[in-house]
C-alpha positions, 0 to 999 in steps of 0.5 A: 512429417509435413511442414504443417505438422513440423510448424504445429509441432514446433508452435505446440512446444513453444506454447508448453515451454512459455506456460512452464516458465510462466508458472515457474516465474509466478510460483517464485514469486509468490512469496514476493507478492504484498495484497493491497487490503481496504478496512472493509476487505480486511474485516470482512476476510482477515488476512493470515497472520503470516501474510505481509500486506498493504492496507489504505484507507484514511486515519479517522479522525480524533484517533491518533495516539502516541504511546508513552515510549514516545516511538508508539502509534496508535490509529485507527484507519477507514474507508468509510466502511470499515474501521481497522485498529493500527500499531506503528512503532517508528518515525511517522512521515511528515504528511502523515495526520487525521483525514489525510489518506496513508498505506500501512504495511505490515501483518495481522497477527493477533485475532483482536484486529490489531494491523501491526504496521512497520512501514508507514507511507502518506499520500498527497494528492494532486496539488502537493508542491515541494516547499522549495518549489513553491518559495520558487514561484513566488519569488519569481511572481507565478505564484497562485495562492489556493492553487497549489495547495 
């Protein structure tokens, strides 16, 4: 065997080596995985009832429900084009309210569209300030008002 050949040989079985741990670390990981759904890609192809998923989209407005068990809420999330129904039976977090953009994580288990949540995140955007570093800067007279708001 030639040095050409004992370095192809040596690269082919590298190459098959790299692959097989390859599909070994994406089969074990599989069940790890959580998708990320908008409203219109959930309407469009709803997600098997045994699959944990992300859903984002923004809470409609007027659409906010609390139950009488007073853990219990009702809302409904858009992207603009599609309007998915949500149950989330917890604590909401603070940022959470109408209009304001929140990932729900949870399942689809009933064909009626439901999304059980059984986490809630809200999403601020750029110009979200801390209160504490915003009481900061305006003792220290840096700070703008509209600015960080």
């Amino acid at each position: 065997m030639t040095r050409k050949q004992r370095r192809t040989l040596f690269l082919a079985t590298g190459f098959v080596c790299f692959a097989f741990a390859t599909a070994l670390v994406l089969i074990a990981l599989e069940d790890k995985v959580t998708f990320f759904y908008s409203p219109s890609d959930l309407v469009a192809e709803p997600a098997a009832p045994e699959v944990r998923i992300r859903l984002g989209g923004l809470v409609l407005n007027g659409s906010v429900a609390k139950q009488a068990d007073g853990i219990t809420t009702h809302f409904e999330l858009t992207d603009g084009g599609a309007v998915v129904p949500v149950s989330f039976t917890g604590v909401l977090p603070d940022l959470f309210r109408e209009g304001q953009g929140i990932i729900a994580m949870g399942t689809l288990p009933s064909p009626d569209g439901m999304f059980i949540a059984d986490e809630v995140l809200a999403k601020h955007d750029e110009n979200y300030m801390p209160t504490e570093v915003a009481d900061a800067l305006k003792e220290q007279g840096h700070w703008q008002e509209g600015a960080y708001e």
